[in-house]
ZAVO-932172 format. One line per 2 residues: for each residue x, y, z of C-alpha. Coordinates in steps of 0.2 Angstrom, whole numbers. Layout:
<rs>
X/Y/Z  ...
</rs>
This chain:
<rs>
517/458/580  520/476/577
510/481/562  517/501/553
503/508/541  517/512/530
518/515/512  499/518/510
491/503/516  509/495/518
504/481/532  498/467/528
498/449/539  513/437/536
501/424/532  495/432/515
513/436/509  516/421/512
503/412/504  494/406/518
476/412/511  461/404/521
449/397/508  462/392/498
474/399/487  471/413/473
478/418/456  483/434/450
472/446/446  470/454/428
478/471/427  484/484/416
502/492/418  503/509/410
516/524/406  507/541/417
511/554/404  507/568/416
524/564/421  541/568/416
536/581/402  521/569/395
532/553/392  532/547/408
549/547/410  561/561/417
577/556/406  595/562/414
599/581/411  578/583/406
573/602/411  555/599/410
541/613/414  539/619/433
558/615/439  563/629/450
577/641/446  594/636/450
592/617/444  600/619/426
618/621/420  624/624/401
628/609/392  647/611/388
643/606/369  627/614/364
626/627/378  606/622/381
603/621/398  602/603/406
596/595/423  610/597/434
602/584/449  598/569/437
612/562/426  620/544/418
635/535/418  641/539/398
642/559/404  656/559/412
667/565/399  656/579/397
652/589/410  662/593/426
656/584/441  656/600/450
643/608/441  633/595/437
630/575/442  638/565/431
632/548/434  631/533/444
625/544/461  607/542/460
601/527/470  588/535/482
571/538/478  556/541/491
538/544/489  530/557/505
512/552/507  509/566/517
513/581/503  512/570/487
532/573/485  545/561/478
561/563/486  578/562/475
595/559/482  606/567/471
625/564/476  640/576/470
631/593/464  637/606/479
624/607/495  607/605/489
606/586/485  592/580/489
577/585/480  558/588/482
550/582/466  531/584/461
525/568/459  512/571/447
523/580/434  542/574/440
544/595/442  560/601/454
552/612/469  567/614/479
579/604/491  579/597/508
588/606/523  605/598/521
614/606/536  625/593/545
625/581/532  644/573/531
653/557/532  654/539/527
660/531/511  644/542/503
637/554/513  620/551/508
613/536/498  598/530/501
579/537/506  564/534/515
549/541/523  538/536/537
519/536/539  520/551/547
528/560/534  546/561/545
561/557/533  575/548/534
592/547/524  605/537/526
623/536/522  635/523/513
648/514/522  661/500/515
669/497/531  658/498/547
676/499/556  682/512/547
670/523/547  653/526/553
634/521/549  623/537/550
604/540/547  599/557/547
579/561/551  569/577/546
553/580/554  545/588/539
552/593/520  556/610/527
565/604/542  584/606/547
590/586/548  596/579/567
606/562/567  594/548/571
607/534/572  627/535/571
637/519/574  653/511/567
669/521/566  683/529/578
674/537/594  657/532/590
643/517/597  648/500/591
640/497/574  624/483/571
640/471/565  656/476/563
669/477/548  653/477/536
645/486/522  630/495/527
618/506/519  616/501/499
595/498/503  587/506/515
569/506/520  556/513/533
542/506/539  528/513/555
528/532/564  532/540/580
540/528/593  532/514/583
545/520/568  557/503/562
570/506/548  581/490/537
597/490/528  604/477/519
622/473/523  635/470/509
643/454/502  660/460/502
668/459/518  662/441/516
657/440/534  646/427/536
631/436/548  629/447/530
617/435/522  603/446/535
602/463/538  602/479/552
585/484/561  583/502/568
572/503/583  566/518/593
557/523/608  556/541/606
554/542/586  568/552/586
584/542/592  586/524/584
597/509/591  603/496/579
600/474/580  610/464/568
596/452/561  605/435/557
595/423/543  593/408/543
585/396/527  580/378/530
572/368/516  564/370/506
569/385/502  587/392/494
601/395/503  603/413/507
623/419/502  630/435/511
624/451/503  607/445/499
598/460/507  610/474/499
602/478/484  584/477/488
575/476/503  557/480/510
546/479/523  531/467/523
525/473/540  538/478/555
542/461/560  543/453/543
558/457/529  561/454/510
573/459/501  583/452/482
602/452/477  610/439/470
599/424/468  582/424/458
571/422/472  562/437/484
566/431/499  553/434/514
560/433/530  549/434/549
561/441/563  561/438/580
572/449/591  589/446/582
583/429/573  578/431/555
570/415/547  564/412/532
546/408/527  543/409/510
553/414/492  543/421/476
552/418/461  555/435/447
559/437/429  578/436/436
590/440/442  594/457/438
578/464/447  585/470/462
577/485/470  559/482/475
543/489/483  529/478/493
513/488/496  495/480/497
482/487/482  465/482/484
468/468/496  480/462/484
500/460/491  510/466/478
529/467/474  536/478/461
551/479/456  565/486/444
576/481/431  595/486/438
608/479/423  621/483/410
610/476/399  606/490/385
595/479/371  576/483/365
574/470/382  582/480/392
574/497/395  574/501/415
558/490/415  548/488/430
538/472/437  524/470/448
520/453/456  505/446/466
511/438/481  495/429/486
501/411/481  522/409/477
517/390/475  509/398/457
520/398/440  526/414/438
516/417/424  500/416/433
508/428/448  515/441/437
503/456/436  515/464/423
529/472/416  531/489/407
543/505/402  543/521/397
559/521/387  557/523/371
566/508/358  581/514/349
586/502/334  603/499/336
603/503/354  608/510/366
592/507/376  595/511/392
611/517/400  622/505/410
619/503/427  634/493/431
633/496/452  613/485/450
606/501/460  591/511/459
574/511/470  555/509/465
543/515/474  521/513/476
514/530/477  497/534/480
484/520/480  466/523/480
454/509/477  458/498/465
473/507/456  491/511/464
505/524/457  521/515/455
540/526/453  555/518/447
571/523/446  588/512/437
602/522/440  609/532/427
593/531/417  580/542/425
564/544/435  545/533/428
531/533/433  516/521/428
499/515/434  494/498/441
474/498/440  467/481/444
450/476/432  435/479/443
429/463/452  414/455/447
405/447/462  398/431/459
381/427/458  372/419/472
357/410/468  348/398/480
334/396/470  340/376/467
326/369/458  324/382/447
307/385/450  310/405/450
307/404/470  317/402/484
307/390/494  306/378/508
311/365/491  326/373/490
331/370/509  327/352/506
340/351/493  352/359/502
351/349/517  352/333/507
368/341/497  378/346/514
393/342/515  396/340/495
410/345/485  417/349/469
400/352/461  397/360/445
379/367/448  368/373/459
357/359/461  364/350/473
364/367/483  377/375/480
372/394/478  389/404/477
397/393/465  411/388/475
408/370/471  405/365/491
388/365/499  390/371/517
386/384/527  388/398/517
376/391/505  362/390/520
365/409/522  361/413/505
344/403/507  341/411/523
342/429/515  333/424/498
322/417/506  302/420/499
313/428/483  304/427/465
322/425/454  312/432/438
297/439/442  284/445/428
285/461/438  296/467/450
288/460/467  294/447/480
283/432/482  274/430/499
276/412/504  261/401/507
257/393/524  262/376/517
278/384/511  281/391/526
276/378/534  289/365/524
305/377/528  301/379/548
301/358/548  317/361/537
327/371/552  321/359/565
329/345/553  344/356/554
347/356/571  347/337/569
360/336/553  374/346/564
373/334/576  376/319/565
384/327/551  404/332/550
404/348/542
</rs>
């Protein structure tokens, strides 16, 4: 299996998203889910048509009512009586969102405001610093849509097309943020390679995944044409990290898992590692899928908060495999705010309750409403962003309602306490081997003093270990010395190992 250190500690073993923990399965950690207010003008949010502090020039336009100058990059779908699209955005065109971990950049596609459409945030403040070379950039139902960017800080964008027939797939690659784009991968259309599948809808999600030649990209096909191979998704493959070639990844779901209808990777979709695909549309359930060449099959679901959380993000935090996710909807009550959700996806078999880390927004509750502006297309992105130890930056993005940014911070781990001192004598002895030797084997204990010193509730080897290295150890010592063992003592616990060496013959561990 090909495993991409994408996304800041992207990678992460099927096994675990799937569940498959050795040692037994684990809950959700605690977690707090925050609003950074050194974003976005210190709300964490950059609302549609917000000029905040930093933006370069040329990024604002006067509003047609008031004459104040307005974002002209970011807008919503109620603005379209107001402003003309060809000064300013007017809605619905924002669906792309990327985070660069090589400058600490967030990239913004922005359809339907002249040339310079895609933009270089700061990530730290949501500031405009400029745009991407767009030199070249043309075709398809949208010419641009969505975004991503490779652990090697290479980007790629790709178009929007309803008809794979009709007109063609393109993904376009920059080698840095100051780069003039090439075309990575056209296919579909009069004159050009045959597309992954033909007469589909391709490029709603997008999503990248590796570097160099070891570089794989995934978009979701549509569910309208209903052609049945749409319930999977396209693969992008290259040898050169340049040029890509496209596999059409059929899916197949066997019980007990839910069927997967056509479409079900157009809204959301993500790598897990390069072989291994999730993705969210139309039914409730994430769906995880392992590919092989041009089989897809899936291998575990992890049930959300609904289905209206569509676009999604999967990054590992402090050995933790999380999914985050956002809320894509109509919906425009005190509920309904562009909220974003972040999942552990140790254990899918847990309640949802006990997997979910946390939800949050950073749009403010307006009695009355509206909360949030429509987002009748369900499109958007979220993104992880940094991640250092314990804590991960997380960007969201609903259409039509802006850019947030929060923080996932997982409660420090406390480490359990290992104490082989069985007896409680305040010395870790040859005694203390006795008992554990008579223990081996046990489970489900609720002390130490059948030898259990880590607390799991089995006596086994691990607990021998914790013998062997506290060995001679005063637990509470008037003063702060090690006991030295006396020749009897020593005595006792070198007839104990030889016992051992008996026990593991006779004894099934």
């Amino acid at each position: 299996m090909r495993l991409g250190i994408a996304k800041s500690v992207k990678a992460l073993s099927v096994a675990a998203a799937c569940g498959a923990v050795g040692g037994g399965m684990l809950t959700a950690s605690a977690a707090t889910l925050v609003p950074d207010l050194t974003f976005g003008g210190g709300d964490a949010w950059r609302a549609p048509f917000e000029v905040i502090a930093g933006d370069v020039a040329g990024t604002t336009a006067p509003d047609p009512v008031s004459g104040e100058p307005v974002y002209k990059f970011m807008g919503n779908g109620l603005s379209t009586a107001n402003y003309p699209a060809s000064a300013i955005n007017v809605g619905n065109n924002e669906r792309g969102l990327a985070f660069n971990a090589t400058t600490g950049n967030l990239l913004l596609v922005s359809r339907g405001t002249g040339t310079d459409r895609i933009r270089i945030l700061d990530s730290a403040t949501g500031a405009d610093k400029g745009s991407l070379n767009m030199t070249g950039v043309e075709g398809g139902t949208f010419a641009m849509n969505m975004i991503g960017v490779a652990d090697d800080g290479v980007i790629y964008m790709a178009n929007l097309t309803t008809d794979l027939n009709a007109s063609a797939y393109k993904v376009y690659r920059w080698a840095n943020e100051a780069a003039v784009p090439t075309v990575a991968y056209i296919g579909g259309g009069a004159g050009n390679p045959a597309p992954p599948l033909a007469g589909a809808r391709l490029g709603d999600s997008f999503d990248v995944i590796g570097s160099g030649a070891d570089t794989r990209l995934v978009a979701g096909y549509g569910s309208t044409p209903a052609i049945p191979a749409t319930s999977g998704f396209a693969l992008f493959d290259t040898d050169n990290g340049s040029t890509f070639t496209a596999t059409s990844v059929a899916v197949t779901s066997n019980a007990p898992f839910t069927a997967i209808p056509t479409g079900e990777f157009r809204l959301g979709v993500t790598f897990i590692d390069s072989d291994t695909v999730m993705g969210k549309s139309s039914i409730n359930p994430a769906t995880v899928v392992d590919v092989t060449g041009a089989n897809g099959t899936v291998v575990a679901q992890h049930g959300t908060d609904g289905i209206t959380l569509r676009p999604m993000d999967y990054a590992v935090v402090d050995g933790r495999p999380l999914m985050a996710m956002v809320e894509a909807s109509n919906g425009q009550n005190e509920a309904s705010r562009a909220r974003i959700f972040v999942y552990d996806m140790t254990d899918p078999s847990l309640p949802l309750a006990q997997r979910k880390l946390g939800e949050a927004t950073a749009l403010p509750f307006t009695a009355g409403g509206p909360n949030q502006f429509a987002n009748g297309n369900s499109v958007g992105q979220v993104k992880f962003g940094a991640i250092t130890g314990n804590s991960a930056e997380i960007f969201s993005m609903s259409t039509n309602n802006g850019i947030q940014k929060f923080t996932l911070t997982f409660d420090p781990v406390v480490p359990p306490v290992v104490d082989a001192d069985f007896n409680g004598d305040l010395i870790v002895d040859g005694a203390d081997f006795l008992i554990w030797q008579r223990g081996f084997g046990l489970s489900a204990q609720v002390d130490k003093s059948t030898g259990d010193a880590d607390g799991d509730g089995n006596v086994n080897d691990a607990d021998l270990a914790a013998w062997k290295t506290q060995f001679g150890t005063v637990i509470t010592p008037p003063t702060p010395v090690s006991a030295v063992p006396e020749p009897a003592t020593l005595g006792l616990a070198a007839f104990g190992m030889i016992c051992l060496a008996g026990l593991r013959k006779n004894r099934t561990i």
